[in-house]
C-alpha positions in Angstrom: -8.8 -3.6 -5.5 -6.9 -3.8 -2.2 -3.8 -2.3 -4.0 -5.9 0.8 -5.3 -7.6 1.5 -2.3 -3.8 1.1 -0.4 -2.5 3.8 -2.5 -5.5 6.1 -2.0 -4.9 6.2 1.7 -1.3 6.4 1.4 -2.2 10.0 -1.0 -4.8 11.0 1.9 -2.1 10.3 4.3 0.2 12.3 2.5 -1.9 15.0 2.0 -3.4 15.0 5.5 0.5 15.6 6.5 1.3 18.6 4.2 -2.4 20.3 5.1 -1.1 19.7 9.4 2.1 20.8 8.7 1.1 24.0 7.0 -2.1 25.0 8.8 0.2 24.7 12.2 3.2 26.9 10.4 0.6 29.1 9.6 -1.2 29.1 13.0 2.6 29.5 14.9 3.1 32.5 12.6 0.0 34.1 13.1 -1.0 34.0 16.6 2.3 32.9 18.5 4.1 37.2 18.8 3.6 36.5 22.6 6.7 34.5 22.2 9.0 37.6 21.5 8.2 38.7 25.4 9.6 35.9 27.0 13.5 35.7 26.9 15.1 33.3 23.9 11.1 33.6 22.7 11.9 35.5 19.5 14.6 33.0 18.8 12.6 30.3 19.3 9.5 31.6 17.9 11.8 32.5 14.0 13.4 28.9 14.7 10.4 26.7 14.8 8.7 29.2 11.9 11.8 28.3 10.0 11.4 24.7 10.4 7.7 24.9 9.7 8.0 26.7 6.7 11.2 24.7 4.8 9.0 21.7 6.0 6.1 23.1 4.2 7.7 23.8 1.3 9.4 20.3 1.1 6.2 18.8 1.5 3.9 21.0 -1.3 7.3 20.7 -3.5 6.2 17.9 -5.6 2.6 19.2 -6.1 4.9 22.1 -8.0 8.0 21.1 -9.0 8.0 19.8 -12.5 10.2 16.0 -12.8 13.1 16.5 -15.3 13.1 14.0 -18.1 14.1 10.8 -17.7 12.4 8.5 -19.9 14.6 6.1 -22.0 11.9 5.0 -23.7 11.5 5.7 -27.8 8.3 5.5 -29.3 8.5 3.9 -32.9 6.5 5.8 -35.5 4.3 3.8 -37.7 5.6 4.7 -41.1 9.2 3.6 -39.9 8.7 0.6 -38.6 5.6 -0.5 -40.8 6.7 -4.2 -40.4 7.2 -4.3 -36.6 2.9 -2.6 -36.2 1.9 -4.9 -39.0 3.7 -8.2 -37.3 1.7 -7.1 -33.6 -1.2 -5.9 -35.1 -2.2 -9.6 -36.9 -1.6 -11.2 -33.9 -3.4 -9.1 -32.3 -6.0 -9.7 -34.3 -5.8 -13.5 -34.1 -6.3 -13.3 -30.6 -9.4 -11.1 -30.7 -8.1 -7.6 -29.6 -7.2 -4.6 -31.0 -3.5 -4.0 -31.8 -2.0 -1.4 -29.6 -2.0 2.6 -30.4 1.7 2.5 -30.5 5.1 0.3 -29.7 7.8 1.9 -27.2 11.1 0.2 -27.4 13.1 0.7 -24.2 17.0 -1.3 -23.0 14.9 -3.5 -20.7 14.8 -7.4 -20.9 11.0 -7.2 -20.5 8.0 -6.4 -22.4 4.9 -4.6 -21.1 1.3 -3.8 -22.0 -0.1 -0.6 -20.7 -2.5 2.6 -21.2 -1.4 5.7 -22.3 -0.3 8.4 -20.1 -3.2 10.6 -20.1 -6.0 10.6 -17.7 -7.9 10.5 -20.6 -6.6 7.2 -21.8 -7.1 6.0 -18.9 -10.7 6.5 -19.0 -10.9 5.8 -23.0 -8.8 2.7 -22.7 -8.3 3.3 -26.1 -4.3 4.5 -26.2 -2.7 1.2 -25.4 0.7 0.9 -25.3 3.1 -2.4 -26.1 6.3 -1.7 -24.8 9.4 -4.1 -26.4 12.7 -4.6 -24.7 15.3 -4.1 -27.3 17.4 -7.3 -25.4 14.7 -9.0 -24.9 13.6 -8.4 -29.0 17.9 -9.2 -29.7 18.1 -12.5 -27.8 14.5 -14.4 -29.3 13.4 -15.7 -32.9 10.0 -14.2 -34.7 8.0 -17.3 -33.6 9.1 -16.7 -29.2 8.4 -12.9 -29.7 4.7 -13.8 -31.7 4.4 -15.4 -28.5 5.6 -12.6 -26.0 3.6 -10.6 -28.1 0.4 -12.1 -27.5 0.8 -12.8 -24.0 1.4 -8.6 -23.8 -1.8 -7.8 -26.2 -3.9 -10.6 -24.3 -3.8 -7.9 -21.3 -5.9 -5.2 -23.3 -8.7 -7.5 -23.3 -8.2 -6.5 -19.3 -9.9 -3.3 -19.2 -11.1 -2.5 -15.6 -7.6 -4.7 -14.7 -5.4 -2.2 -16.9 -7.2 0.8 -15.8 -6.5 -0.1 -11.9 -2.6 -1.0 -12.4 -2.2 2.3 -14.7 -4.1 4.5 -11.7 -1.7 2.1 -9.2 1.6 2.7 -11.6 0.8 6.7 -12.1 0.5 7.0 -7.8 3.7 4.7 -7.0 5.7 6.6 -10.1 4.6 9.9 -8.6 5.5 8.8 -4.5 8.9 7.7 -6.3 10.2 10.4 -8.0 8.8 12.6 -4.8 11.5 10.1 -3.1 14.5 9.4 -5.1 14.5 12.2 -8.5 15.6 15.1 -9.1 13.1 17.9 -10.2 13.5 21.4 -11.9 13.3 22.8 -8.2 16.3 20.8 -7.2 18.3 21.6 -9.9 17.9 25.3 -9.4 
């Protein structure tokens, strides 16, 4: 709970410092043409609207910008990998919950348990995702990955516990790309 109400002032933070940093580019702009008397004003007055617009634009950027691809994550569909969705879904069902929506493989050594990407599945809880690291599948027998398996499915029974770490994950994927990727802006 401390985690998710964290993040929500760090996004009312955020947004507090794009509404400042527009409202006073637009304020200097609008009521600062006494500048252009003074000597150097109209210099100064273009330079600091210059700085105050690029900022604002850097800053409303990733409220625009769509993020390029970069998931290396494949979704297995059910019909091809019949074997893998019926191997989860028993043990899902031995421990009581209900096998996930759909299995991601990605080239992690981990395995994760998650909801959907939707807000929608985030209210539902319904989309659950079980995510497989194709190393981590290559280096374990059946009877260790029944075991990673149900560890991973034990989380759906976790619902207000998966809801919060999906809302936490979606806010710290979203301040990290607005960090460190590469958007459609930035490649233009």
């Amino acid at each position: 709970c401390v985690a998710v109400v964290s993040v929500l002032v760090l996004i009312g933070l955020y947004a507090t410092l794009v509404l400042t940093t527009v409202g006073l580019t637009v304020l200097h702009v609008t009521h600062h043409f006494v500048w252009w008397s003074v000597p150097w004003g109209g210099l100064a007055y273009l330079v600091l609207a210059g700085i105050g617009g690029l900022a604002s634009v850097s800053l409303v950027k990733p409220y625009l910008a769509q993020p390029l691809p970069t998931s290396r994550v494949h979704r297995l569909a059910k019909g091809d990998e019949s074997a893998l969705y019926c191997f989860v879904a028993q043990i899902a069902r031995t421990i009581g919950v209900s096998p996930p929506a759909s299995i991601e493989v990605d080239g992690e050594v981990n395995a994760s348990a998650r909801l959907g990407d939707t807000f929608w599945d985030l209210i539902t809880g319904r989309a659950t995702v079980l995510t497989l690291g194709v190393p981590l599948i290559a280096g374990i027998n059946r009877q260790q990955l029944a075991g990673i398996v149900a560890h991973e499915c034990a989380h759906f029974r976790q619902r207000v516990g998966m809801r919060l770490s999906t809302l936490i994950r979606w806010i710290v994927r979203w301040f990290g790309r607005l960090a460190y990727q590469q958007d459609a802006w930035d490649v233009w």
